[in-house]
N, C-alpha and C positions, 0 to 999 in steps of 0.2 A: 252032375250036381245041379239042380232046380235052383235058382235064385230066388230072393222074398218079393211079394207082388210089389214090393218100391220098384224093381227091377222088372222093365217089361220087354222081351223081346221085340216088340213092337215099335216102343218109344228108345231109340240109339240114345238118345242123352239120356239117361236112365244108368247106360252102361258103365259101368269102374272100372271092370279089367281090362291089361292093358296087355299087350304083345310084345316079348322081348324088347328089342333095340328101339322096333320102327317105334313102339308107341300107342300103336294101334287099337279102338277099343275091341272088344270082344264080348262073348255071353256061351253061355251054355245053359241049352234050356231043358225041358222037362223029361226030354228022352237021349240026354247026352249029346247032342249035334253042338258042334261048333258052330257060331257064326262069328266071322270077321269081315272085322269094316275093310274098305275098298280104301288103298291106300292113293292120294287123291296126287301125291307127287311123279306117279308112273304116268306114264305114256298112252294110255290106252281110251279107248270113246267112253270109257264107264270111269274111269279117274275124272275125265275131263266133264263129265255130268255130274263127279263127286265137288268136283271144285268151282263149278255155277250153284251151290247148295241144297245140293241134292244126298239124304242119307243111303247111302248106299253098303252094304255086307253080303257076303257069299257062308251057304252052308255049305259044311262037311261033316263029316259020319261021325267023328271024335277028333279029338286033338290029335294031329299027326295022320288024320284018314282022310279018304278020299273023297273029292268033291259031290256033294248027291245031285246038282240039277237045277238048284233053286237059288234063289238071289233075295234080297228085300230090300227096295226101294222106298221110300218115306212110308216103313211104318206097313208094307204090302206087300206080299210075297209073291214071285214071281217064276217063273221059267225064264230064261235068257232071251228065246225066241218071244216070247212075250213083253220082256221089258223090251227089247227091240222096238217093238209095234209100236208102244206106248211113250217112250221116250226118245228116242234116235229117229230122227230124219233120212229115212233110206231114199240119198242121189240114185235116181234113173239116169242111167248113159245117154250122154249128147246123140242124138241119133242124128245119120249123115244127111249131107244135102245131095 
């Protein structure tokens, strides 16, 4: 179900719907995909970019399916390996003496 253009995929504050327990917002946009927001209280390099304020959400095929690939970062949609590039600092290894 399309949401009305108050509601923009693109713009996370925009978002109303919310995920079960955690709270979380969400969207579903024009061809059914889910996207949920990145829940910023986990453990992981991408919470941890959620919680310097950064908007962060993961699509999937439909509610309950599986992950397709892509990511949106404030408002930009991405590949993983791409938000990589763009926002994570990939440490090179201390190389020996």
């Amino acid at each position: 179900m399309a949401r009305s253009t108050e509601t923009s995929l693109k713009d996370m504050k925009t978002w109303t719907d919310r995920m079960g327990h955690s709270g979380l917002r969400s969207f579903t946009d024009a061809d059914g995909h889910l996207w949920l927001e990145q829940n910023p209280a986990k453990a992981s390099k991408w919470a941890k970019l959620a919680r310097k304020g950064h908007d962060i959400a993961w699509e999937f095929e439909k509610p309950g399916g599986g992950y397709t690939g892509r990511m949106l970062i404030d408002g930009e949609i991405y590949t993983p390996r791409e938000a990589t590039k763009s926002f994570l600092k990939v440490q090179k290894p201390a190389q020996e003496r």
